[in-house]
mmCIF file of the N, C-alpha and C atoms, coordinates in Angstrom:
data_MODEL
# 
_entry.id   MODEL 
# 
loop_
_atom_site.group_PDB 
_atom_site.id 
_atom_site.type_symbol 
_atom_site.label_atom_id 
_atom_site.label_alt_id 
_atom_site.label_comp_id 
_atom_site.label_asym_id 
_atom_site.label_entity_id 
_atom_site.label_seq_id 
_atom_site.pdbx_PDB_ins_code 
_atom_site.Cartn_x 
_atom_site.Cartn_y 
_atom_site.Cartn_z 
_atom_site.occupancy 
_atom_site.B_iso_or_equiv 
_atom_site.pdbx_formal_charge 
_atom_site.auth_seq_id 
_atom_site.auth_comp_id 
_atom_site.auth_asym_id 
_atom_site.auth_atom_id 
_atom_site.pdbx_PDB_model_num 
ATOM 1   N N  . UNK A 1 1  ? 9.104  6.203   0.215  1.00 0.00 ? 1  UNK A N  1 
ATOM 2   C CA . UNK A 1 1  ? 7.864  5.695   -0.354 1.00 0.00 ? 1  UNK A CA 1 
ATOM 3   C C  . UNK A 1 1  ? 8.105  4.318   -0.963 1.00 0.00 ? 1  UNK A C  1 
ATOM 4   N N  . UNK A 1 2  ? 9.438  4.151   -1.731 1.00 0.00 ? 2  UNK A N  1 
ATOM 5   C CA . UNK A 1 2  ? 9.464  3.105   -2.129 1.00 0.00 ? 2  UNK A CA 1 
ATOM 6   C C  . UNK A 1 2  ? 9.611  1.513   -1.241 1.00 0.00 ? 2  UNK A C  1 
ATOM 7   N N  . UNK A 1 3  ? 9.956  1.882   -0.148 1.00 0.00 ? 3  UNK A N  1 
ATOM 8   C CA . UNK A 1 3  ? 10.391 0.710   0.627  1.00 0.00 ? 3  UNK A CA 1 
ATOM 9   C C  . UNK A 1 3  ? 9.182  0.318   1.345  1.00 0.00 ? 3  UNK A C  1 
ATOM 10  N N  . UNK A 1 4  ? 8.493  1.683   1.602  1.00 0.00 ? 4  UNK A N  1 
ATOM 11  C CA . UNK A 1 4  ? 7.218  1.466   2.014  1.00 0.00 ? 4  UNK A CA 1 
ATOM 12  C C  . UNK A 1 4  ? 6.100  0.764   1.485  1.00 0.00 ? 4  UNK A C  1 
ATOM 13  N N  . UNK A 1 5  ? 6.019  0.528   -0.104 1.00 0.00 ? 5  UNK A N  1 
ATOM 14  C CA . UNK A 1 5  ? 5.789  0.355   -0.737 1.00 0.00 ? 5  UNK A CA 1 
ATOM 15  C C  . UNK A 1 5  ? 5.626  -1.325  -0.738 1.00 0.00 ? 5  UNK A C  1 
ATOM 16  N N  . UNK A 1 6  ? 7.086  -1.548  -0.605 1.00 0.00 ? 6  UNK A N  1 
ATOM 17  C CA . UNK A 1 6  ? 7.501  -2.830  -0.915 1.00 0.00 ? 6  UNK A CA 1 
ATOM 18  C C  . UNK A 1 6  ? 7.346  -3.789  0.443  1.00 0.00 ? 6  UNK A C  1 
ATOM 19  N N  . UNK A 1 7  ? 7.177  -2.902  1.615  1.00 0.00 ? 7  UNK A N  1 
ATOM 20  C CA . UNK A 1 7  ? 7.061  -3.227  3.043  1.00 0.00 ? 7  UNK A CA 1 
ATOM 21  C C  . UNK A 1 7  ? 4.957  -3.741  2.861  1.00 0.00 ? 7  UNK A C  1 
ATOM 22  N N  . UNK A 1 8  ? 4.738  -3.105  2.278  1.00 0.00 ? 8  UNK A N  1 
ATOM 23  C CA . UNK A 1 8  ? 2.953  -3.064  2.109  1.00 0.00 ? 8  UNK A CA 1 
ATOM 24  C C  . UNK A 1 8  ? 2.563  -4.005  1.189  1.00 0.00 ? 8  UNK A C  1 
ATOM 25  N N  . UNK A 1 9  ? 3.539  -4.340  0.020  1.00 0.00 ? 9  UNK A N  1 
ATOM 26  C CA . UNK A 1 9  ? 3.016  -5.771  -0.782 1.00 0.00 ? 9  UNK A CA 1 
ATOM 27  C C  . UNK A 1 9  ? 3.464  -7.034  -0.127 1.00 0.00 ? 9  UNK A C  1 
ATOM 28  N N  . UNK A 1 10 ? 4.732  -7.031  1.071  1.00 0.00 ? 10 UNK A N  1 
ATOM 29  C CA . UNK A 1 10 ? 4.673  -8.241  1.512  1.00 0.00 ? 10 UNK A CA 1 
ATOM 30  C C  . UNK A 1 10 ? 3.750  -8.627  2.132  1.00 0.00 ? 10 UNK A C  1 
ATOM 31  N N  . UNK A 1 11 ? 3.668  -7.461  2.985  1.00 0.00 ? 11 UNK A N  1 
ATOM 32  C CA . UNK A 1 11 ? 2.433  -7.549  4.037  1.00 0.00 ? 11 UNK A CA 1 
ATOM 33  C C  . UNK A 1 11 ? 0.572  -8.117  3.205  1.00 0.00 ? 11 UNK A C  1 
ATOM 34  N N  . UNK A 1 12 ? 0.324  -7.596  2.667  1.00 0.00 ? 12 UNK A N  1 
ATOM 35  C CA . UNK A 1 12 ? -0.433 -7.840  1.543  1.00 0.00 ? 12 UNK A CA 1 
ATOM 36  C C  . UNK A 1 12 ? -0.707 -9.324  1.089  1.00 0.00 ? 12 UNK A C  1 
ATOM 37  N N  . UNK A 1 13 ? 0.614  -9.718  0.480  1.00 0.00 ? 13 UNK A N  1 
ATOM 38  C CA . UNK A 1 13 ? 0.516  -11.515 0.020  1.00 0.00 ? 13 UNK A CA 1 
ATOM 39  C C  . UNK A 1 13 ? 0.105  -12.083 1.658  1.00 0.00 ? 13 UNK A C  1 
ATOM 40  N N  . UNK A 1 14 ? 0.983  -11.602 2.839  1.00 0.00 ? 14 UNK A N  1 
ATOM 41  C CA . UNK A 1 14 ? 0.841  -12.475 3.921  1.00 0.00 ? 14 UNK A CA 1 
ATOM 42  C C  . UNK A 1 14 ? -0.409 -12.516 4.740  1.00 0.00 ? 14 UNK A C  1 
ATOM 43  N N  . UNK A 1 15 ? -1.568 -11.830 4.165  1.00 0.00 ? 15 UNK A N  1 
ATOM 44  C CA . UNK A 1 15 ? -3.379 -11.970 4.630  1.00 0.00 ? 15 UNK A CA 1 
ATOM 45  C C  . UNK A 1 15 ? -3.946 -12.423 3.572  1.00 0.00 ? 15 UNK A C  1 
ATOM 46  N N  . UNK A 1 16 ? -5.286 -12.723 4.107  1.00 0.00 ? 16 UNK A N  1 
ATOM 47  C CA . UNK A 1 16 ? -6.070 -13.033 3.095  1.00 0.00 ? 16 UNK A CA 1 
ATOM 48  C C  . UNK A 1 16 ? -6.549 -11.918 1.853  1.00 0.00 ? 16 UNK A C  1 
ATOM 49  N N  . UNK A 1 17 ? -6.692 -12.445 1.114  1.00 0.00 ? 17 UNK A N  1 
ATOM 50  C CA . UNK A 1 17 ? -7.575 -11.845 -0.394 1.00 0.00 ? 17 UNK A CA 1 
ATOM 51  C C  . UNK A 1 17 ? -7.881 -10.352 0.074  1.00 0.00 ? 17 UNK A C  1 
ATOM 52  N N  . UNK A 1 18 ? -9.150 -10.780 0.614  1.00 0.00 ? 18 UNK A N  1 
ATOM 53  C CA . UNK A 1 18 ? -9.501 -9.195  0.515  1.00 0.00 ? 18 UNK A CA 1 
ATOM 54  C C  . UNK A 1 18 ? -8.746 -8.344  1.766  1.00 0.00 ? 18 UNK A C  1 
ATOM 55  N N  . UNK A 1 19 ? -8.567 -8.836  2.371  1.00 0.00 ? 19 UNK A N  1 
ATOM 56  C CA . UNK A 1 19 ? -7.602 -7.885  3.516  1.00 0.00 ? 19 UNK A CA 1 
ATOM 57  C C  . UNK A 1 19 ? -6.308 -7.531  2.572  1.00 0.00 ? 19 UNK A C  1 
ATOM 58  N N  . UNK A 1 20 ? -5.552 -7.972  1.950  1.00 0.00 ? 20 UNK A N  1 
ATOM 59  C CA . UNK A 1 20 ? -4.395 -7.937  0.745  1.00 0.00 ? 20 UNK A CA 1 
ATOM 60  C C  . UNK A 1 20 ? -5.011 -7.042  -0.175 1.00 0.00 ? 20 UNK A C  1 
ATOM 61  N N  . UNK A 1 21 ? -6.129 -6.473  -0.289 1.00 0.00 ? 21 UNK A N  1 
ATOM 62  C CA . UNK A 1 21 ? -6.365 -5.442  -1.339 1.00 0.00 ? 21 UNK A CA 1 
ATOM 63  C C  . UNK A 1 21 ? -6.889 -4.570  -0.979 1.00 0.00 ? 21 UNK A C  1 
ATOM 64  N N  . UNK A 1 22 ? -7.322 -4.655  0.591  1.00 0.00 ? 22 UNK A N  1 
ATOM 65  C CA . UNK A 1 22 ? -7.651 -3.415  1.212  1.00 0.00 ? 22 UNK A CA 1 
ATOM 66  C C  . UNK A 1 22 ? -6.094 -2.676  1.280  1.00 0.00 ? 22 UNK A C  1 
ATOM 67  N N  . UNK A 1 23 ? -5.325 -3.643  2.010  1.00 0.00 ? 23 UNK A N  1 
ATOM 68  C CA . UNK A 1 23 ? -4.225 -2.910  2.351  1.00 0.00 ? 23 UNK A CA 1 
ATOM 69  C C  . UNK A 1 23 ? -3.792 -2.180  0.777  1.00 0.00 ? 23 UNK A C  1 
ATOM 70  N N  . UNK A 1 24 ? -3.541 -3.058  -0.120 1.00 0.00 ? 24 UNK A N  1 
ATOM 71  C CA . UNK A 1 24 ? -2.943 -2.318  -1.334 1.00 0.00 ? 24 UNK A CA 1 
ATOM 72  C C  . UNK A 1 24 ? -3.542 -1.145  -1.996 1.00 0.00 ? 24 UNK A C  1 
ATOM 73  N N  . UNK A 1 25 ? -5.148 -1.166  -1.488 1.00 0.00 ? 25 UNK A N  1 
ATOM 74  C CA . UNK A 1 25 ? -5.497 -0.069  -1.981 1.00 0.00 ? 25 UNK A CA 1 
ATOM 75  C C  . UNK A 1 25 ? -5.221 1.183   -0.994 1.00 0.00 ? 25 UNK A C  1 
ATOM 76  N N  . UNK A 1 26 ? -5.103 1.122   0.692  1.00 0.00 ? 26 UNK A N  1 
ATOM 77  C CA . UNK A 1 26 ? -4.659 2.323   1.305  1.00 0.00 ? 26 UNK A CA 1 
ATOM 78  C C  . UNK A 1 26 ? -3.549 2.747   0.858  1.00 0.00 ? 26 UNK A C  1 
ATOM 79  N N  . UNK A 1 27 ? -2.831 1.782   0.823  1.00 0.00 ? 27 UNK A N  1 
ATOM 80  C CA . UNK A 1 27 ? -0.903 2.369   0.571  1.00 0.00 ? 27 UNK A CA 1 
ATOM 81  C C  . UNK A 1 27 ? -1.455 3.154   -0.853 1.00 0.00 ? 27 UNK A C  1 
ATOM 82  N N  . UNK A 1 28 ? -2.373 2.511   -1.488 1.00 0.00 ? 28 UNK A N  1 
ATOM 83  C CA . UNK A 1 28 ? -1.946 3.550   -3.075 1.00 0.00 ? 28 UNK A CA 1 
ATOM 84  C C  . UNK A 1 28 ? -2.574 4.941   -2.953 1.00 0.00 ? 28 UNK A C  1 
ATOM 85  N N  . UNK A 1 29 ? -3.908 5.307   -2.124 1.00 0.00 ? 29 UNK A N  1 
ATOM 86  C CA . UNK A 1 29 ? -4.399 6.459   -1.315 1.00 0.00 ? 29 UNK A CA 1 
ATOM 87  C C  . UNK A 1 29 ? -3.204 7.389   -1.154 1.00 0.00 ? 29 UNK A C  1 
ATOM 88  N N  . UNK A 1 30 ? -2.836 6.463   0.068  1.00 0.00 ? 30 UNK A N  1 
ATOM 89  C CA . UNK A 1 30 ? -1.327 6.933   0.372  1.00 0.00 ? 30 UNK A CA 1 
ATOM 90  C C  . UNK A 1 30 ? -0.345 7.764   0.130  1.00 0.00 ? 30 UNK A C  1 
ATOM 91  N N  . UNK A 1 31 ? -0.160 6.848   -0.920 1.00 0.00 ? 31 UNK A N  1 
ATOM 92  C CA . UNK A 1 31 ? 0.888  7.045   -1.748 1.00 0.00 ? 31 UNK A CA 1 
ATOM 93  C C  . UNK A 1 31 ? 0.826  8.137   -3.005 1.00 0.00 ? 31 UNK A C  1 
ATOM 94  N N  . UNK A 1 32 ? -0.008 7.844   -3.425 1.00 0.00 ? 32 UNK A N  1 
ATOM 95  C CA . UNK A 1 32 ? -0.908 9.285   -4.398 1.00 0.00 ? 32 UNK A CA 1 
ATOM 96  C C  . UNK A 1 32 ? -1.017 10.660  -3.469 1.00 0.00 ? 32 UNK A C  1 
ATOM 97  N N  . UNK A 1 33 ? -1.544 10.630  -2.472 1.00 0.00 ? 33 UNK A N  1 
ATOM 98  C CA . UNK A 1 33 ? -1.315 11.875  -1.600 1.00 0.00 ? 33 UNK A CA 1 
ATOM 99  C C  . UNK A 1 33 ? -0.641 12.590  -1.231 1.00 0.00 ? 33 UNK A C  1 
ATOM 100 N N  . UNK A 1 34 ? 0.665  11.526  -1.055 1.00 0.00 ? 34 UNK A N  1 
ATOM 101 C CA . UNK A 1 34 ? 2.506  12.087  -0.298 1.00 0.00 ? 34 UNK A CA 1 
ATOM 102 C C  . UNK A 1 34 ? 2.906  12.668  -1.907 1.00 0.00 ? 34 UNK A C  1 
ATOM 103 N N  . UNK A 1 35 ? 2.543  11.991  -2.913 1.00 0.00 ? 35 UNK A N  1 
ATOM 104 C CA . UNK A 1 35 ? 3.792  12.116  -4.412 1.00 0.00 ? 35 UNK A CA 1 
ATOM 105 C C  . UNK A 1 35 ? 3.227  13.582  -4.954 1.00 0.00 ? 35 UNK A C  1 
ATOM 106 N N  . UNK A 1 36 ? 1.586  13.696  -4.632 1.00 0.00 ? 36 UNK A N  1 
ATOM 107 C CA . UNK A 1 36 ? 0.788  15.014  -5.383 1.00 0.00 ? 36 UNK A CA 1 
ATOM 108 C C  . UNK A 1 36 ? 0.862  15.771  -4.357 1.00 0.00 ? 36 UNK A C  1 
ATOM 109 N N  . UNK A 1 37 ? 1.204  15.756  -3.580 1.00 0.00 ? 37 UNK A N  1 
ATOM 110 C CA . UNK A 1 37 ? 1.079  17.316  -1.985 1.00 0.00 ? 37 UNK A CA 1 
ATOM 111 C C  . UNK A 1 37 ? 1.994  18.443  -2.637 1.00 0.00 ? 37 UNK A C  1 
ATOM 112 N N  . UNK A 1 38 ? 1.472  19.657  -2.728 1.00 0.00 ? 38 UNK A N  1 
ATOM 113 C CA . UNK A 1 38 ? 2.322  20.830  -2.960 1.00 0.00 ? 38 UNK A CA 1 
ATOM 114 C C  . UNK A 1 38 ? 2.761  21.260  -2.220 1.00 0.00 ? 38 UNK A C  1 
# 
């Protein structure tokens, strides 16, 4: 998760504005989903 993470904010700076916060907001979807799954 973490690299993934860090793989998704480069990606992020390297589009525009709002495409950079779409993406940051899926990964955090994401990412909230994989960390809370029982």
């Amino acid at each position: 998760v973490w690299q993934m993470g860090e793989a998704a904010m480069r990606l992020a700076i390297s589009v525009e504005r709002q495409e950079g916060d779409r993406l940051v907001a899926a990964y955090k979807r994401m990412a909230l989903r994989e960390l809370l799954a029982e």
